[in-house]
C-alpha positions in Angstrom: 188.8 87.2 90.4 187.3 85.1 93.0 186.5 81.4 93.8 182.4 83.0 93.9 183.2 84.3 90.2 185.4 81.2 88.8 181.8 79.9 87.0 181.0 82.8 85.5 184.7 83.7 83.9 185.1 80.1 82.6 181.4 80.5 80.8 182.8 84.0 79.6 186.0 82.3 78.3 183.8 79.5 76.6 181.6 82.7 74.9 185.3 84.2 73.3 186.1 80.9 72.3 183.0 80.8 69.8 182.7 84.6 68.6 185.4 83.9 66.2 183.7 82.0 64.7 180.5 84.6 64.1 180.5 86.0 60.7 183.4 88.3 59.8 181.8 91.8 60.4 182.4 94.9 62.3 180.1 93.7 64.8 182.2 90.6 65.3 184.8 92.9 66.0 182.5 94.6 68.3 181.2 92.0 70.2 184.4 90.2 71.4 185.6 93.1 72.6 182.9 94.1 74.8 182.8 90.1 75.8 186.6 90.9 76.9 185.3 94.2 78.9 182.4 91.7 80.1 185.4 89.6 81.7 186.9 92.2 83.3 183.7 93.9 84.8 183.0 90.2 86.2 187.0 89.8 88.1 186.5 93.1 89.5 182.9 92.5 90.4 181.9 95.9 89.0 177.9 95.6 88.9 177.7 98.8 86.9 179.8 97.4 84.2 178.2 94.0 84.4 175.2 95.0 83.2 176.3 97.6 80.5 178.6 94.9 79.0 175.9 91.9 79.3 173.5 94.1 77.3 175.8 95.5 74.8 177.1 91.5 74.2 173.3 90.5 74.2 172.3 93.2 71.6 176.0 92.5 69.4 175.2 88.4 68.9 171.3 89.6 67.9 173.4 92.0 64.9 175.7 89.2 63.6 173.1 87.2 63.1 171.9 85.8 66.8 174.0 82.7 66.2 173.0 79.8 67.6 176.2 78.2 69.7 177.0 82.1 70.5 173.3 82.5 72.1 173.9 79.5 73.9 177.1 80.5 75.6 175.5 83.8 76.2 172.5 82.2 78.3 175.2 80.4 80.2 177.3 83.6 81.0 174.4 85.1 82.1 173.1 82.2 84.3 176.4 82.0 85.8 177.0 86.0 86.5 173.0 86.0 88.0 174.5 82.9 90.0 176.5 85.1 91.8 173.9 87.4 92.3 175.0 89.9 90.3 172.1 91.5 88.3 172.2 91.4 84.5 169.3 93.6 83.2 167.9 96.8 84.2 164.2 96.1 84.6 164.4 93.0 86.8 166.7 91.0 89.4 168.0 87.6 88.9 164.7 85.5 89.4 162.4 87.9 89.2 
């Protein structure tokens, strides 16, 4: 981790903090591990990863239900990770 990446980790830590409390489904399940991958891709500044993991969280909070608070902390994850310029989905760069 770095002091350019310290944003988007804490908004990641904020997002683990609420999928708890998602409906208890396999999805759940799903989605805070691939939020825990999404952490890691982020500390090692692994672009690849970044966006695999940001799509695969994205698409996990629209199956259990596209909760509200957890879509919230998701837009903040991925306003910080863009932030650091790192790109976040396939078909356009941050501010495009």
């Amino acid at each position: 981790m770095s002091e350019r990446t310290n944003a988007a980790i804490a908004a990641i830590d904020i997002l683990i903090q609420r999928l708890p409390l998602l409906p208890a489904t396999p999805d759940r399940e799903r989605v805070i591990e691939e939020t825990d991958a999404l952490r890691r891709a982020v500390a090692a500044f692994h672009m690849e990863a970044i966006r695999f993991r940001m799509y695969s969280v994205d698409r996990l909070i629209r199956a259990t239900g596209d909760e509200a608070t957890a879509r919230q902390a998701f837009e903040s994850v991925r306003r910080e990770v863009e932030a650091v310029g790192f790109h976040t989905r396939s078909h356009a760069a941050p501010g495009a």
